[in-house]
C-alpha positions as CSV (number, residue, x, y, z in Angstrom):
1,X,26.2,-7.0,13.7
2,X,24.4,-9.3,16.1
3,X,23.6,-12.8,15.5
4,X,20.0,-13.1,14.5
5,X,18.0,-15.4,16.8
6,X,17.6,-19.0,15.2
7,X,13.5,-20.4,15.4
8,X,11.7,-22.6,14.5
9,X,7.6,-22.0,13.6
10,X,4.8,-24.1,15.0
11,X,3.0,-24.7,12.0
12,X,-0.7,-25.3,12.0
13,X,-0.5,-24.7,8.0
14,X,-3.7,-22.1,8.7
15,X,-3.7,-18.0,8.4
16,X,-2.0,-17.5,12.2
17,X,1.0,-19.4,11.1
18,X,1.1,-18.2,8.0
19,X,0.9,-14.1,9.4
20,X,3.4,-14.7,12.2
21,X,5.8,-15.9,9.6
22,X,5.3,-13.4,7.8
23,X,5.8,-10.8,10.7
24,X,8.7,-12.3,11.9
25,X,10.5,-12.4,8.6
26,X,9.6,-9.0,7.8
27,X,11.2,-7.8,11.5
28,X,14.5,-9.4,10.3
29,X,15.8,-10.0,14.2
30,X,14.7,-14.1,14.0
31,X,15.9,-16.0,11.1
32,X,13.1,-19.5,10.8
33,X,15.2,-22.3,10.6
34,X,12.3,-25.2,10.8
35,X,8.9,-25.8,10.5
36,X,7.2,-28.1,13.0
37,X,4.2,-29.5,12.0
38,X,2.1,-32.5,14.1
39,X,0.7,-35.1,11.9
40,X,-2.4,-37.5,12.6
41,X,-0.4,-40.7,11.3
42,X,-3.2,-42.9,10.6
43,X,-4.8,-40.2,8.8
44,X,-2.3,-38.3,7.0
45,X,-3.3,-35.3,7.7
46,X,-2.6,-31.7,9.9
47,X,-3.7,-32.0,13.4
48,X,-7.2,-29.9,14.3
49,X,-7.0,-28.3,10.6
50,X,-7.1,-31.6,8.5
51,X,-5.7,-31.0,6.1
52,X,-3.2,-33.5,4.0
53,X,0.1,-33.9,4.7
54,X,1.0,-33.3,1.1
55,X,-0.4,-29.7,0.8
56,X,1.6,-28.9,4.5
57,X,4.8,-29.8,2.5
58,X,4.0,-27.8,-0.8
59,X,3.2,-24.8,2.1
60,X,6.9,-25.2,3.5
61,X,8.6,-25.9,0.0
62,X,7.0,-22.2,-1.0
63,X,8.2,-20.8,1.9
64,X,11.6,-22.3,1.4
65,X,11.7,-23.8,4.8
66,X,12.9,-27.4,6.2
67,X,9.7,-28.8,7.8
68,X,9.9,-31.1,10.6
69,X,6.9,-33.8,10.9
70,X,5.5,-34.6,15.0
71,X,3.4,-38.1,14.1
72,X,0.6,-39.0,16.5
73,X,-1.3,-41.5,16.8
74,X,-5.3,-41.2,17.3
75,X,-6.5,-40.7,19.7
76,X,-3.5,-39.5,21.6
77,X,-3.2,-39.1,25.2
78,X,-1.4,-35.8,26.7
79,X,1.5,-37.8,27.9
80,X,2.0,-38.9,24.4
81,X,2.0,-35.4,22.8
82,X,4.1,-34.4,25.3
83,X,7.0,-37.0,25.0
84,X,7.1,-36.8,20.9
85,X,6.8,-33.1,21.2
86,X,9.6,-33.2,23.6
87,X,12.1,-35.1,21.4
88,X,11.1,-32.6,18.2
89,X,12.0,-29.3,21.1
90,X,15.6,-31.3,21.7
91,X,16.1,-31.9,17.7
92,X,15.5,-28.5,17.5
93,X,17.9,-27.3,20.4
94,X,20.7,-29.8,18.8
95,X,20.0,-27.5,15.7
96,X,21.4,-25.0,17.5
97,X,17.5,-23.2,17.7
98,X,16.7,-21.0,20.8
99,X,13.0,-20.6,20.5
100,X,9.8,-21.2,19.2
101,X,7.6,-19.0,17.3
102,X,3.5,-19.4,17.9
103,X,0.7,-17.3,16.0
104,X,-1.3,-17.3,19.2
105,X,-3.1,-13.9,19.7
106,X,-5.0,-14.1,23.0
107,X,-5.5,-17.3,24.8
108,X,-3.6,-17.0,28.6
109,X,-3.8,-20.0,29.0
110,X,-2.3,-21.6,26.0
111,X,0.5,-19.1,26.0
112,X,1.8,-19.9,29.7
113,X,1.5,-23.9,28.3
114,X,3.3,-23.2,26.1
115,X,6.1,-20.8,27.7
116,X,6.3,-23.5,30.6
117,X,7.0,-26.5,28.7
118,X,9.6,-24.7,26.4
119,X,11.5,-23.0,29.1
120,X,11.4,-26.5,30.8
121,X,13.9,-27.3,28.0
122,X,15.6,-24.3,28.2
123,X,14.2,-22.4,24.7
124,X,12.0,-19.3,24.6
125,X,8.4,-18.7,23.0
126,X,7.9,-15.8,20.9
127,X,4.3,-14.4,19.9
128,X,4.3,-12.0,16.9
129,X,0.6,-11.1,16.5
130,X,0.0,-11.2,20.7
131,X,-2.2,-8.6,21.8
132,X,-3.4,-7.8,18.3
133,X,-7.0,-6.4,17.5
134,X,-8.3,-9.5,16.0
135,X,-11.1,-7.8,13.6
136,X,-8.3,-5.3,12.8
137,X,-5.4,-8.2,12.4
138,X,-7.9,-10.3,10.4
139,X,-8.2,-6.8,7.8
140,X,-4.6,-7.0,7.9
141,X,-4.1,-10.4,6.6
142,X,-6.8,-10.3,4.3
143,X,-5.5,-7.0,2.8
144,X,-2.0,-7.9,2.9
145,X,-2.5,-10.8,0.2
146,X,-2.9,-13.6,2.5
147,X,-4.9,-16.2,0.9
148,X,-6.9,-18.8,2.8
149,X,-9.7,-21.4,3.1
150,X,-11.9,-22.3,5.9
151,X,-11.3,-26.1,6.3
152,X,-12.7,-26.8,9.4
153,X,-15.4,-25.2,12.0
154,X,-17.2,-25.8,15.1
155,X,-21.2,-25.9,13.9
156,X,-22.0,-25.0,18.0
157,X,-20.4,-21.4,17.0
158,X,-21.1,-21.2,13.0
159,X,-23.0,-21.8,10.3
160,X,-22.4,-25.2,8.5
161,X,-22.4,-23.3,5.2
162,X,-19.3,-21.6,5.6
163,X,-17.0,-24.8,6.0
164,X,-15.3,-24.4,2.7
165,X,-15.6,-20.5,2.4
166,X,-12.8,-18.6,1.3
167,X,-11.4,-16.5,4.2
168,X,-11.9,-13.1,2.5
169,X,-14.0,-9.5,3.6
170,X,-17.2,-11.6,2.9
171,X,-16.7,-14.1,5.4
172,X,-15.8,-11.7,8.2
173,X,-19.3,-9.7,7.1
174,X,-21.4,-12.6,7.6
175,X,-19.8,-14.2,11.0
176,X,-22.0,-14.7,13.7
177,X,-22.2,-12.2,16.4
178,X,-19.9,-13.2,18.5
179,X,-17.6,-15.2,16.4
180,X,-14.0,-14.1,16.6
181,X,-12.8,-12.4,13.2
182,X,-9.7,-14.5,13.5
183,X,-11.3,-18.0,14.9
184,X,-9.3,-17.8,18.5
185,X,-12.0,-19.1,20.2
186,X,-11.9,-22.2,17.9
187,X,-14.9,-20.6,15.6
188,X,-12.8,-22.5,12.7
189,X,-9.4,-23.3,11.3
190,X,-7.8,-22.6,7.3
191,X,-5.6,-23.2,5.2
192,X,-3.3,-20.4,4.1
193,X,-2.7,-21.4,0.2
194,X,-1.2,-17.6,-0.7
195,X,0.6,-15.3,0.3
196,X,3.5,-12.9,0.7
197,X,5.5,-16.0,3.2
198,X,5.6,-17.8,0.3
199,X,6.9,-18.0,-3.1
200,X,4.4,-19.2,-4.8
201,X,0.6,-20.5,-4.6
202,X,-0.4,-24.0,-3.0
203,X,-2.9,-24.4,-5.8
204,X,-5.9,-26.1,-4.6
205,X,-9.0,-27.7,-5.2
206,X,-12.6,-27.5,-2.2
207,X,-13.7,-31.7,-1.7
208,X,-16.0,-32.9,0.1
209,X,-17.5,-31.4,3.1
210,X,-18.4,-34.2,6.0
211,X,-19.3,-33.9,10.2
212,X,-16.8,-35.4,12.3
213,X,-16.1,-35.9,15.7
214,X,-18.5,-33.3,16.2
215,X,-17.3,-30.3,14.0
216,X,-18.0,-29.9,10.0
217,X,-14.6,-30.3,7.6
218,X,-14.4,-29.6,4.4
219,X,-11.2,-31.4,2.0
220,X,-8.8,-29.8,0.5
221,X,-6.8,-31.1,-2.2
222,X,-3.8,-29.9,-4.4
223,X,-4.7,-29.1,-7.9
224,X,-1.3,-29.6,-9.4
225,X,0.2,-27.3,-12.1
């Protein structure tokens, strides 16, 4: 029997993540090793999705994975990301890792970023949901028991109102025309709290919703139990 390829996922702690996990897992040719998450150090807190470091390590303790923390400071410059991200890519590699896993679905542009700098240190990029239907892979998710929150959204491309929404066959029938079903276009982030990647449920609580640096967040916090 072949050896299964060892990866680590980058993990934004949202509902792409979450689906490429499960994807991969359910495949069976990639065993995930690592989860590598980027941290906002002065914040605590999930790059772009914001939400708290705490709830991102209740995620990978249901999924049963190690997760593996990338702390940047704020702002951060693109050199910066770049070195720290560069030392996580050679812990990986030393952990006997050969490539990376992304839950990107569309974006060119990102994808060859992404291919370029990993194959710079001699690992590969694998995309699970590339290519996908995104009103069809957003029906897929929602149907296959993925359960998620809308923590964070751009208010130039939605309605303020549905920061905080539940990501569910209501939200997708009342995006704007336009909006991608699965946020590619940076519509809005989540937070996947459910689903068949992980054991059990990240219970959670809705906070406060506040408009930052230009786009509307609503808090997330664990509800214990």
């Amino acid at each position: 029997m072949a050896e299964k390829t060892r990866a680590w996922i980058a993990w934004s702690s949202g509902k792409d993540a979450a689906w490429a996990l499960h994807k991969v897992r359910r495949e069976g040719a990639i065993v995930v090793t690592g989860m590598l998450v980027t941290i906002t150090d002065p914040f605590g807190r999930a790059s772009m999705h914001a939400v708290r470091e705490e709830l991102v390590d209740a995620q990978a303790a249901s999924a049963g994975i190690p997760l593996h923390k990338v702390r940047i400071p704020s702002p951060c410059s693109n050199e910066q990301y770049e070195a720290l991200m560069g030392r996580a890519v050679e812990e990986a590699r030393n952990e006997g890792v050969e490539c990376f896993i992304f839950g990107d679905v569309f974006l060119e542009d990102v994808r060859r970023y992404r291919e370029e700098k990993l194959g710079g240190a001699g690992m590969k990029a694998h995309f699970p949901l590339w290519g996908t239907d995104t009103k069809a892979l957003a029906e897929e998710m929602i149907s296959g028991g993925l359960k998620a929150v809308v923590t964070c959204i751009d208010p130039r491309k939605m309605p303020q109102w549905l920061a905080g929404a539940d990501y569910d066959g209501a939200f997708l029938e009342v995006l704007p025309a336009g909006a991608d079903p699965c946020g590619e276009n940076g519509e809005f982030h989540t937070f996947a709290w459910d689903g068949p990647m992980f054991a059990r449920p990240t219970r959670i609580l809705k906070g406060t919703t506040v408009s930052r640096d230009g786009f509307i967040f609503t808090d997330v916090v664990g509800a214990g139990g």
